[in-house]
C-alpha positions in Angstrom: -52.3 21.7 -49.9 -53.1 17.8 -50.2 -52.6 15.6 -46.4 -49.9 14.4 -45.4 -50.5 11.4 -44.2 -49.2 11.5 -40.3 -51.5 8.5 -40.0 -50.6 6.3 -42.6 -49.2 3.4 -40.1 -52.2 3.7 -38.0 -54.5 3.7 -40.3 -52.8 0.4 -41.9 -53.0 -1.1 -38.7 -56.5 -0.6 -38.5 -57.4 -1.8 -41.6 -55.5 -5.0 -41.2 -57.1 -5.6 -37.4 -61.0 -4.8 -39.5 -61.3 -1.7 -37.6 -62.3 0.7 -40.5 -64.6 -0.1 -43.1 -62.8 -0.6 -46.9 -65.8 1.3 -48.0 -68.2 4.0 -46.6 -71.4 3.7 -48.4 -73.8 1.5 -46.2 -72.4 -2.5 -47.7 -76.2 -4.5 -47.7 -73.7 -8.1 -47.2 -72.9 -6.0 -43.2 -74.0 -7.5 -40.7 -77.8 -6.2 -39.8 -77.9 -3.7 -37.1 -74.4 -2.7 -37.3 -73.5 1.3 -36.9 -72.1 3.4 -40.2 -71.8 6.3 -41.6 -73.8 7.2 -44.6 -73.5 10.2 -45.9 -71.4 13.5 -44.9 -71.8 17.5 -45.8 -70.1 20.6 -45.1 -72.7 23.2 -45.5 -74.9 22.0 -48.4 -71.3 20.3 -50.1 -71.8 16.7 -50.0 -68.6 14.6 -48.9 -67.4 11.4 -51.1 -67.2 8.5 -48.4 -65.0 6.8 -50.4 -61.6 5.7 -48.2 -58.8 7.0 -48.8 -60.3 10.2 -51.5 -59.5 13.6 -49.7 -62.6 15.6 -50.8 -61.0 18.9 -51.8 -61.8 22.7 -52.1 -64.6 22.4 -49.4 -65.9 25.6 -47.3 -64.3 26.5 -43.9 -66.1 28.6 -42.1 -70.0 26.2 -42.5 -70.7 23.0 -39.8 -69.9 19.5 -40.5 -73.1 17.2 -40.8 -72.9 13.1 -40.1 -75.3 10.7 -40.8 -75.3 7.4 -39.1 -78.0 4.7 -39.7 -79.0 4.6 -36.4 -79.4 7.1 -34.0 -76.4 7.7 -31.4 -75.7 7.2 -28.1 -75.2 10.6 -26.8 -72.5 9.8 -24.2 -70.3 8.2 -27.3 -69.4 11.0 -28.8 -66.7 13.2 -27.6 -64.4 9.6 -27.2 -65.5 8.2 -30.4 -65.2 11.2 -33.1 -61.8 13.6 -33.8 -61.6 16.2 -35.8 -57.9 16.7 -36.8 -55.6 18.7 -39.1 -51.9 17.8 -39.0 -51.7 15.6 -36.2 -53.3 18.1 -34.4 -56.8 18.0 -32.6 -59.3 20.7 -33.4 -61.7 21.2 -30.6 -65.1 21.1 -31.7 -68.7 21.2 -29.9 -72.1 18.7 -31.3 -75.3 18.6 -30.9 -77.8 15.8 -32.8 -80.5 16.1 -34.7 -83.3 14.3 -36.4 -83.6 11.4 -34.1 -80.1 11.2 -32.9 -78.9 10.5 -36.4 -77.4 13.2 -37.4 -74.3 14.9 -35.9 -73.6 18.1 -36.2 -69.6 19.5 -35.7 -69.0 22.9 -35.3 -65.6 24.1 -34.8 -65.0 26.3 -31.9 -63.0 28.3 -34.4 -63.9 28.6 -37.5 -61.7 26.0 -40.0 -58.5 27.4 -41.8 -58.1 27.9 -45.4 -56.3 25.7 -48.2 -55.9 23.1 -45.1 -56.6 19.5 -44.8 -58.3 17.8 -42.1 -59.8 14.4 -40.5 -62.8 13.4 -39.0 -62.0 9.8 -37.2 -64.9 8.3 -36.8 -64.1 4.9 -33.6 -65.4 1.7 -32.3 -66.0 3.7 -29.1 -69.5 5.6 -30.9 -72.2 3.3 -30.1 -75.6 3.5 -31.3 -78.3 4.1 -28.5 -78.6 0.4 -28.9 -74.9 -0.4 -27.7 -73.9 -1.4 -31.4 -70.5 0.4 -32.0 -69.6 2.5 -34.9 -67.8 1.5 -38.0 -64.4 2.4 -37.4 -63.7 5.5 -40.7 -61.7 8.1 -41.6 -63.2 11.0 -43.6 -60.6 13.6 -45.3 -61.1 17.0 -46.6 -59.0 20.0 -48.1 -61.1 23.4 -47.5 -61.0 25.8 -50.3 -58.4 29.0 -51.1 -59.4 31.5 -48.1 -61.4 34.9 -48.4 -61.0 37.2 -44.9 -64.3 39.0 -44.3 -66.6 40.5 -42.0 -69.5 37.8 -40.8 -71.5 40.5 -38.3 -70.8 44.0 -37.1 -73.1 46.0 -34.5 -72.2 49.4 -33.1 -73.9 50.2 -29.8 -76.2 46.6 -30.4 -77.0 47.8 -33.7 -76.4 45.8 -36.6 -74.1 47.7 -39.5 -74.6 44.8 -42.3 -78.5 44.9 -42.5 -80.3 47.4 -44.8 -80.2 51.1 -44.6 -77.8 53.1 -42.1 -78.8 53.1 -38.8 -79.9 56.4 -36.8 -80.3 57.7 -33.5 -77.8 55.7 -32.2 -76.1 56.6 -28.8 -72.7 58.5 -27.8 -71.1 56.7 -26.6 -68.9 54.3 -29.1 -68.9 49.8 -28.4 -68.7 48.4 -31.7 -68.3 44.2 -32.6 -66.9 43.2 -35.6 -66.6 39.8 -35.7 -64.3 37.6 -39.0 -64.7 34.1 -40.8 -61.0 33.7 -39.6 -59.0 34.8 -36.4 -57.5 38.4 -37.1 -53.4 38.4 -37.2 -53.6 41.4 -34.6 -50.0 42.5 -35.5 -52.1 44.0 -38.6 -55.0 45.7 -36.3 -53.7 49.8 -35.7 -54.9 53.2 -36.4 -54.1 52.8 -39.4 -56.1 50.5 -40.6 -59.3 51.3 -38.4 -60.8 54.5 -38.8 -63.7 56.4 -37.0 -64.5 59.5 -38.2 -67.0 62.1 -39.2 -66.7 64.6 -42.0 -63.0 65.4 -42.0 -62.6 64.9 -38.3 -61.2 61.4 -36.9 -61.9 59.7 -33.3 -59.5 58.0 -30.9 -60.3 54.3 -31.2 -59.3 51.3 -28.6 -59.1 48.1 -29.4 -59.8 44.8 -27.6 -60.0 41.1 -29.3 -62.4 38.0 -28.5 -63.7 34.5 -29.4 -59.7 33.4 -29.9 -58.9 36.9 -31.7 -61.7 36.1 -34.1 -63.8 39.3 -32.5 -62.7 43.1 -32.6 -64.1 45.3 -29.8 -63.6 48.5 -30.5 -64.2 51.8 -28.1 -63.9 55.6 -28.7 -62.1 57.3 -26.0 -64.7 60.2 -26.2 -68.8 60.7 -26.5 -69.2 60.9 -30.6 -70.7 64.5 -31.2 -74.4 64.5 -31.8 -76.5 64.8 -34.8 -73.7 63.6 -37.0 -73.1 61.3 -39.7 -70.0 58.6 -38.5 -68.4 56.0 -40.8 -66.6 53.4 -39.6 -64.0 51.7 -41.7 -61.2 48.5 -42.1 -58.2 48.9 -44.3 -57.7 45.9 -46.5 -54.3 45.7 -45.2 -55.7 43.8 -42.0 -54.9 40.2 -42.3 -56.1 36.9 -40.8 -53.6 33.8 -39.7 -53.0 32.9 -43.0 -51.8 36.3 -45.0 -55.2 36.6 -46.4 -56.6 40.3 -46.6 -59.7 42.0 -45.5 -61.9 43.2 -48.4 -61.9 47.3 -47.7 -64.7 47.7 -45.2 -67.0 51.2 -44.5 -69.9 51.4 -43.0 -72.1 54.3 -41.7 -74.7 55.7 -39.3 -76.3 58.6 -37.7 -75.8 59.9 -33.9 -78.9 60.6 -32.0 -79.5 64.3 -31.3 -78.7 65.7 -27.8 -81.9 67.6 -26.5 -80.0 69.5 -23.9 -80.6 73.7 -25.0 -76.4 74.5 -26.4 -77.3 77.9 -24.8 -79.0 79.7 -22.1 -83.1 79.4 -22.9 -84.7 83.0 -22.9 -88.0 84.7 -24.1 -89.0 84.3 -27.8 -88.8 88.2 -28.0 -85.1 88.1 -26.3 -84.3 85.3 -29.2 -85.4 87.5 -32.3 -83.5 90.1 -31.1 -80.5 88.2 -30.4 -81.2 86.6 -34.2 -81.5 90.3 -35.5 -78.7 91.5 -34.0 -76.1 88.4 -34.7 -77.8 88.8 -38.4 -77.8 92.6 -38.9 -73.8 92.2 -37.7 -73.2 90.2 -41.3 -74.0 94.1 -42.9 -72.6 95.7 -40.6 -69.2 94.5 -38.9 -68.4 92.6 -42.2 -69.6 95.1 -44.9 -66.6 96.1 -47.4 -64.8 98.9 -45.3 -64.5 101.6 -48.5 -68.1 100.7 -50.2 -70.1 99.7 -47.3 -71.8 97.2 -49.4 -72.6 93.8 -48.4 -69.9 91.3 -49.4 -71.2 87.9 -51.1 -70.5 85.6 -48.8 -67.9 85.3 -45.6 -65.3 84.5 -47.8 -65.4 87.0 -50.5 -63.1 90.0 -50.2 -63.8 93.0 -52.2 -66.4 91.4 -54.3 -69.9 92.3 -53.3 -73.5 92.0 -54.7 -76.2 94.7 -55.5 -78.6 92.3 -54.8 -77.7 91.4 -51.2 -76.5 95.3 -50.4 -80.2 95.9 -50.9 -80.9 93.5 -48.4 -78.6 94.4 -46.2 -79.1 98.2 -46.6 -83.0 97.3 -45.4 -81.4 95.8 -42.5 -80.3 98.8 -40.9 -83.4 100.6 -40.5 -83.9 97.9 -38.2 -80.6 98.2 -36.9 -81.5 101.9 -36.0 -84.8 101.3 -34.7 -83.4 98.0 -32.4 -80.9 100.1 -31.0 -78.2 98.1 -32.7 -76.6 100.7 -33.4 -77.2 104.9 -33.7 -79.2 106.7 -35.7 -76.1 108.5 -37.2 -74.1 105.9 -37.6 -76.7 104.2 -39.6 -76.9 107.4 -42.1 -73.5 107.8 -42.3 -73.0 104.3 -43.6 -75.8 104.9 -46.0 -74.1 108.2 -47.5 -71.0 105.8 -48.0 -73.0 103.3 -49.9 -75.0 105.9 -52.0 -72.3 108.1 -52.8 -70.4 105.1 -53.7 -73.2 103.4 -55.6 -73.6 107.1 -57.3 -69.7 107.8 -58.2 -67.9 104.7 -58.5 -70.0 102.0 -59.6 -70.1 101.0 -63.2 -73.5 101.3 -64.9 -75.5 100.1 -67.3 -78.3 102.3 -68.8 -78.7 102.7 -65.0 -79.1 99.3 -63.6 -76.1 97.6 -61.9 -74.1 94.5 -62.1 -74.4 91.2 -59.9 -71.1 91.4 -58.8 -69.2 94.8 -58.4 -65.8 95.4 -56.3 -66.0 97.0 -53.2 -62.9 99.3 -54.0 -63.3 101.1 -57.3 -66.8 99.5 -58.5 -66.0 97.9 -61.4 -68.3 94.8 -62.8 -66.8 91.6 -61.6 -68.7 88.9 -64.5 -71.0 86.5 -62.7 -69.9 84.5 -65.5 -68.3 84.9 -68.9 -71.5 86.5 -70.0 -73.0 88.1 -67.4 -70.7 91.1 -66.9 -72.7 93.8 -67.0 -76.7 94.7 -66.6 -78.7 92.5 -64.0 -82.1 94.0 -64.0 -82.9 91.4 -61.1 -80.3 91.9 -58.9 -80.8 95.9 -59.7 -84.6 95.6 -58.6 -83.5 93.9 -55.2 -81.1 97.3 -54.6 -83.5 99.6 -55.6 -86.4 98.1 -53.5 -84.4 98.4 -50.5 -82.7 102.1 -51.7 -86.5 103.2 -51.7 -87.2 102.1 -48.6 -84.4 104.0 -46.9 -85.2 107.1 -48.6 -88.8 106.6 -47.0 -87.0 106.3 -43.5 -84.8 109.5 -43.8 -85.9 112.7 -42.5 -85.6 115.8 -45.1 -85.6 118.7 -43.1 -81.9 117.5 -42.0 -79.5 118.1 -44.4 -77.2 115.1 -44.7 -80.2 112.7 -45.0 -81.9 115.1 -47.7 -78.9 114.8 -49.4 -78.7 111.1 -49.5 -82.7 110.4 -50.2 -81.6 113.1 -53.3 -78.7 110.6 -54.8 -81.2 107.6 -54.6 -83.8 109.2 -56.4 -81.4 110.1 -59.2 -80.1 106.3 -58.6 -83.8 105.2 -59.1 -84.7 107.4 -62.0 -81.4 106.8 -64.0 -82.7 102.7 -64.2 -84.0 102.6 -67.6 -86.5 99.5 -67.1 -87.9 100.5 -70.6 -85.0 99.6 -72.6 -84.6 96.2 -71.0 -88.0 95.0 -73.0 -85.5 94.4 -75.9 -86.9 97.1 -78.1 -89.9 97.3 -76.8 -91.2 93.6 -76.8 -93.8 92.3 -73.8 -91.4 90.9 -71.5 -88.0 92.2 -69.6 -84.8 90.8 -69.8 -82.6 89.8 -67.1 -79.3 90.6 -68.4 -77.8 93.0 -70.7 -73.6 93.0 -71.4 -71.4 95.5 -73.2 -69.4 92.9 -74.8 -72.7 90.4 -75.3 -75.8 92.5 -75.3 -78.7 90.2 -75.1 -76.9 87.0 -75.8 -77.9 85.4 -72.2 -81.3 86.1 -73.8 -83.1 85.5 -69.9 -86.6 86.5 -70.4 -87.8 87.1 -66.9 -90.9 84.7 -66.6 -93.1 84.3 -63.7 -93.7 82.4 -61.3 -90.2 82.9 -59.2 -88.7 85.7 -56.7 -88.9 88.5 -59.4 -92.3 90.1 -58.7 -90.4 93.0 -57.4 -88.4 93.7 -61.0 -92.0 94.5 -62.9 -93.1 96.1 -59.9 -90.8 98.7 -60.0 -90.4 98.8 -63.6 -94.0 100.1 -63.8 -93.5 102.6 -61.0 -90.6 104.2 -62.8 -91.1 107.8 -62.6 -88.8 108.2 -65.8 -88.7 104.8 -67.7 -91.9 102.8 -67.1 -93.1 99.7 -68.8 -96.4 99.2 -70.2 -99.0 96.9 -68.0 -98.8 94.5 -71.2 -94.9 93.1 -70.3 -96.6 92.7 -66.9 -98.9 90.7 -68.1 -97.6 89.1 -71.1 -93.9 88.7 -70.3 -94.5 87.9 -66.9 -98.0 86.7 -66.2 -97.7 84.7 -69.3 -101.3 85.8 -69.9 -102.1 84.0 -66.7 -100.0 80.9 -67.4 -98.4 81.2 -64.1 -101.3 79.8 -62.4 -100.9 76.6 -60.2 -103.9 76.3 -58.8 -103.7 73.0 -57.7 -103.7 71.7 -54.0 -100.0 70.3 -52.5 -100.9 68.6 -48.4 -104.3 70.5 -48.3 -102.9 73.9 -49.4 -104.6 75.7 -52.4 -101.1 77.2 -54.4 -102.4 80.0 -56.5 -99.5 80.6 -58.4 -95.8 78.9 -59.7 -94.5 75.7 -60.1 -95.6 72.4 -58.2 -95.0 72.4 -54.2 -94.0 76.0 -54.9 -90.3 75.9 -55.6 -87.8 77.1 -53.1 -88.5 79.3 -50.2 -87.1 82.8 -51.8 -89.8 82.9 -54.2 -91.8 84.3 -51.2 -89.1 86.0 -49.7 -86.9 88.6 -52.1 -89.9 90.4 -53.8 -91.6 91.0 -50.3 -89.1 92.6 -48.0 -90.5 95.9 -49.2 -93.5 94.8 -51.2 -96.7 94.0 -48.3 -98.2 90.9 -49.2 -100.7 90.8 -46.5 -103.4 92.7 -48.7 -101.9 92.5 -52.0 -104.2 91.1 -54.4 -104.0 91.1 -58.8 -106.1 89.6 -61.6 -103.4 86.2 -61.0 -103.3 85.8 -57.0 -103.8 86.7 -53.2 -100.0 87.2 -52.7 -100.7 86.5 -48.8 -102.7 83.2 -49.4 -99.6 82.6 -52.4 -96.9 83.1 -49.7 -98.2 81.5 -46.4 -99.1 78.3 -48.4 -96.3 78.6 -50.4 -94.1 77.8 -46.9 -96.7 75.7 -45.5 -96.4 73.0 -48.2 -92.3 73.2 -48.4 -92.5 72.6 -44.5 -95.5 69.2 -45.2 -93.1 68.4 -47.6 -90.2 68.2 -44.8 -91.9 66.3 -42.5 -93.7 63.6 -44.6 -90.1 63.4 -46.4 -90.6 61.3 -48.9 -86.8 61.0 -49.7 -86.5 59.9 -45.7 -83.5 62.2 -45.3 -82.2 62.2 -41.5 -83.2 65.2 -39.9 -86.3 66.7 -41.7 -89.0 67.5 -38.8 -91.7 69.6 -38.1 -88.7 71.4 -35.9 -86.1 71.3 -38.8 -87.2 72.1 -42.2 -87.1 74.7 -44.8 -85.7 74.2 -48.2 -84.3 76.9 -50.5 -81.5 78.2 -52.3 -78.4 77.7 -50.4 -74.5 76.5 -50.2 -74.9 72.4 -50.0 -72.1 69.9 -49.7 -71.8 70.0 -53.3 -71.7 73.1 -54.0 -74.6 75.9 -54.7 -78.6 74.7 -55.5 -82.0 76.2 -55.5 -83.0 73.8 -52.8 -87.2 72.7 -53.2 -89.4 69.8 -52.5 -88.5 69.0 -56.5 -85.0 69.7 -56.5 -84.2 68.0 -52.3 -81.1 67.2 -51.8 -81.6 66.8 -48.1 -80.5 70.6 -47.3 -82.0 72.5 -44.2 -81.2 75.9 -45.0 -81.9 78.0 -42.2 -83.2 81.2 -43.7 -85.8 79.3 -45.4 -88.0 79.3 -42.2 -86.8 82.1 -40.6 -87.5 84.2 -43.3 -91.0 83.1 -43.8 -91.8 84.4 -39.8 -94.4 86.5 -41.8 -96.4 83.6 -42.8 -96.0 80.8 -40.3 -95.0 82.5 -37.5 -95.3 79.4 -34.6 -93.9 76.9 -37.2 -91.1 79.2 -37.9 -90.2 80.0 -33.8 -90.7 76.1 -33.7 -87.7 76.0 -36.3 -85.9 78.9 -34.9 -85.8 76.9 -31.3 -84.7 73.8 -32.3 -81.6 75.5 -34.9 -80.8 77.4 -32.0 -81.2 75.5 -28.6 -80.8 71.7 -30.2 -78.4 72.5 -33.4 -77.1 75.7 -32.2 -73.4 74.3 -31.4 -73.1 73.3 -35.3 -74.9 75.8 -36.7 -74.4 79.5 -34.7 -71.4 81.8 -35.4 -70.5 85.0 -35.6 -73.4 86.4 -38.4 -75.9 84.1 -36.7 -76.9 81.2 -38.0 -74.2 79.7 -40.8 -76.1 79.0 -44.2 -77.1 75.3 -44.4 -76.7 72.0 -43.2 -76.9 68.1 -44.4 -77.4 65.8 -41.8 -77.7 62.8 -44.3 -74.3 63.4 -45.7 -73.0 64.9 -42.4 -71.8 68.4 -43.7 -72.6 71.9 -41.9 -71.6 74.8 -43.8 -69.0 77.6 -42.4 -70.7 80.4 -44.9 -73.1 82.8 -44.4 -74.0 84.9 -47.4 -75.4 87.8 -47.8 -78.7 86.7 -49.8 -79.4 84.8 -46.9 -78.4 86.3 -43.9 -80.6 89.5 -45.1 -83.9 88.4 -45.8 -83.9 87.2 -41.6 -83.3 90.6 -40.7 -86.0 92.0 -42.8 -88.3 89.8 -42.8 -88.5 89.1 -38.7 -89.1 92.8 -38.3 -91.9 92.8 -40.7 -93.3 89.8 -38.9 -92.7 91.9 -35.5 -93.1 95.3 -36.5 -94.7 95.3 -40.2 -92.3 98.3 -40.5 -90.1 97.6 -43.9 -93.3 97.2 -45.6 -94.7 100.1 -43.9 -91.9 101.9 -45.5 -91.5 100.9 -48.9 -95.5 101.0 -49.0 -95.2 104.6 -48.5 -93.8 105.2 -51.5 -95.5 107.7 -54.1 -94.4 105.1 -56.8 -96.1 102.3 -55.3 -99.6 103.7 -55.7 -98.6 104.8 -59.4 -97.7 100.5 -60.2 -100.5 99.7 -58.6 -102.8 101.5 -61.2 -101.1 100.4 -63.7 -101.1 96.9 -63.3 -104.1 96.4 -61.8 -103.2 95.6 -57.8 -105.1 96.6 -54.8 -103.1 96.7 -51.8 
């Protein structure tokens, strides 16, 4: 838009009475001593001086700079400059610098877009000497207008440096302050947005500095410990029609310290853990099989791996007084007889996945729909362990530790070397046989599987699978040192947490020693490094604490991972450090505290505590699965009680692997 020159007569007149200069670069014939104007900028754009040329396409929103040859009376100024856009006056406050010979103009609101404006410069500015100004008119267009954010703070904190700020208060004041004033018929809950993880907060809004300012307040504390974004639609609009670029920023609520539930002993809270745990197994166990059900959300599917688990569990159950003594058995003759009648087979070991109603195999995936040795070896090690726990001289439990033995001898561990090679396999199919062709390889949570394969009473391996196949003739040393911990075994930092778990909820690690490790030194360094790992967090993930760590396989907000200080995706998963109360028993109450007092409105339900959480990406899971959940319940008990490895221990068979691979226990 070019001027329209409202003072075109004026400005004739006062070139005809000699009161504006024909030129504005400094004229060496002037009379000495007399007051002009030599050179002009907007921001760093130099202005032409150069009477009547309207400088065009000049920024808006950037102080106007004048240089006189002579410094300037201060008291001259507001009478003897104007700064003016359509006949209008645009108020304006000045300050001088170097000397007095520079002026400085900033608009007390920033300058429109595609507009044009005047600075009049009068006779009434006089020099510090008395020598009045020049008289001069300087013209400018300002350029095609952008709308944007110049500074945002929420809570005093500012939103547009680097990195997303943390910790940050409850209570919700956020500034946003615009290049332009904001056309507030466009400002609505629409196009403002506060919100956390599928959940949005009631905003307010206030405008200041002429409507050029957004206040904005939430008409409730924010919830703590949470990821918040805060975000402008592009449909908000400034004076002139022009549109916000889409604006989203983020940060990170401070943690409330206040306990979420009545603080008791630590003995009260691992029973209350047990209990809330053991309920997963029990209350939520398929009602015709008895088995443990995947996850919370899984219907009649249920896992052989996780019923093992969970079939562990209620020995505690029993002995915790969580429930009776025949109630326990007579879920256990469900299970067995189930497992025994209705389950579909494979050379004796069981699917991954089986329904709870008629037992078929439900595929794991398109290939795995049928043998997992694995998943057999976790439902076996806990199957033994009950049949340790029952009495024989009554009937009904006589008759159930008789259907696991035949359970345990019908495995044929044997046949899954392949035809007799030095290794197992994981997986076997009646449609694929070996094509998933998963040799099971150490160092990971499958100690158990060869363990029991060599105690077979009726299908045993040789010690050379144990030590070729899965010792890799001793290439699953480590031996390296991870924050001051010696690993003995397994892959750098250790891997995820369940290595150290799975294989030991039967099997006692606390004197179990081979050619390869100290299984006790393996495991309680093992969790001692994940936890280092936490708190130096190198990937500076929000949340990761001495109080808050533990990384292993889990549900995360993208799906399903094997969570470990190579593989961190910023996941807590609970179980990881609860599991491990073996090994780290005041780091893991330290956890067990702060998930439950600090986090335990987010992450406690019905099962106890749900499965994982991301406080960098502000997700908390709903699920609890079995996997999971079981390995607390065990595990606890064996750090209270030592009593599922007392059990399992027991075992005839355990003596007999022991030989034959060379451990001392």
């Amino acid at each position: 838009m070019f001027l329209k020159f409202q003072f075109a007569a004026m400005l004739f007149l006062a070139l005809g009475m000699g009161l504006f200069s024909s030129a504005c670069k400094k004229d060496p014939q002037l009379p000495p001593g007399e007051l002009n104007l030599t050179a002009a900028k907007i921001g760093t754009e130099l202005l032409s001086l150069n009477t009547p040329l309207l400088n065009e396409e000049l920024p808006y929103d950037l102080p106007i700079q004048l240089t006189f040859n002579q410094p300037l009376d201060p008291a001259t100024v507001s009478k003897g400059i104007s700064l003016q856009t359509d006949g209008s006056p645009v108020p304006f406050t000045t300050s001088l610098e170097n000397g007095g010979t520079s002026l400085i103009l900033i608009p007390d609101s920033p300058l429109l877009p595609q507009r044009s404006y005047e600075v009049l410069i009068f006779d009434l500015l006089k020099s510090s000497a008395g020598i009045p100004a020049k008289a001069h008119i300087l013209q400018f267009s300002t350029k095609t207008g952008d709308f944007k954010v110049i500074s945002a703070t929420v809570n005093g904190v500012d939103l547009l440096s680097n990195g997303t700020p943390r910790d940050l208060d409850l209570s919700f004041n956020a500034r946003i302050s615009f290049n332009q004033p904001l056309n507030k018929n466009t400002v609505n809950s629409v196009h403002v947005k506060l919100f956390r993880p599928g959940v949005f907060a009631n905003v307010s809004w206030s405008f200041e500095n002429n409507d050029s300012t957004l206040i904005l307040t939430a008409d409730q504390p924010l919830r703590h410990f949470e990821k918040y974004t805060l975000s402008l639609s592009s449909a908000i609009q400034g004076p002139a029609g022009y549109q916000l670029s889409n604006f989203s920023r983020s940060f990170y609520t401070r943690l409330d310290p206040n306990p979420k539930f009545p603080v008791v002993s630590d003995e009260a809270l691992l029973d209350l853990v047990q209990e809330k745990t053991f309920r997963y197994f029990w209350d939520f166990g398929h009602p015709v099989s008895g088995l443990a059900r995947e996850r919370n959300t899984s219907g009649d599917l249920v896992t052989s791996g996780g019923s093992g688990f969970g079939i562990m569990s209620i020995i505690v159950g029993i002995e915790r007084g969580f429930i009776t003594r025949s109630e326990g058995v007579a879920r256990w003759q469900k299970i067995v007889n189930f497992l025994k009648n209705d389950v579909q087979r494979y050379h004796g070991a069981f699917p991954h996945w089986l329904n709870g109603v008629n037992g078929a195999t439900i595929p794991f995936s398109t290939k795995d729909n049928g043998a997992d040795l694995v998943e057999t070896s976790f439902l076996m090690q806990g199957l033994l362990t009950v049949r340790q726990y029952l009495n024989s001289n009554d009937p009904t439990e006589q008759q159930i530790k008789t259907n696991i033995q035949t359970l345990w001898e019908e495995v044929e561990w044997d046949w899954f070397t392949r035809g007799g090679q030095d290794v197992l396999y994981w997986h076997w199919s009646p449609n694929y046989e070996w094509q998933m062709n998963h040799a099971i390889r150490g160092y990971n949570e499958c100690l158990i599987t060869y363990f029991l394969a060599a105690a077979s009473p009726t299908h045993p391996i040789p010690a050379s699978v144990y030590h070729k196949g899965w010792a890799s003739n001793g290439g699953i040393k480590n031996n390296n040192s991870y924050y001051g911990y010696p690993l003995p075994l397994g892959y750098s930092l250790g891997g995820p947490l369940f290595f150290s778990h799975y294989s030991f909820l039967g099997l006692d690690p606390r004197n179990l020693k081979d050619t390869y490790a100290d299984y006790w030194i393996q495991n309680k360094h093992h969790t001692l490094i994940n936890r280092a790992y936490c708190i130096d967090n190198p990937r500076n993930y929000v949340g990761y604490s001495a109080d808050c760590w533990g990384l292993t396989a889990s549900d995360n907000h993208q799906g399903y991972n094997a969570h470990s200080p190579t593989n961190d995706l910023g996941v807590i998963t609970p179980t990881a450090a609860l599991s491990s109360f073996p090994y780290t028993p005041e780091e893991s109450m330290q956890a067990l505290k702060f998930f439950y007092y600090q986090l335990g409105d987010k992450l406690w339900g019905d099962y106890g505590f749900y499965d994982a959480f991301n406080p960098t990406a502000g997700w908390y899971a709903s699920s609890t699965l079995a996997i999971d959940q079981g390995p607390i319940v065990v595990m606890m008990e064996n750090h209270r009680t030592g009593l599922l490895w007392d059990l399992f221990m027991s075992s005839p068979e355990v003596a007999t692997a022991a030989a034959q691979l060379g451990f001392t226990y």
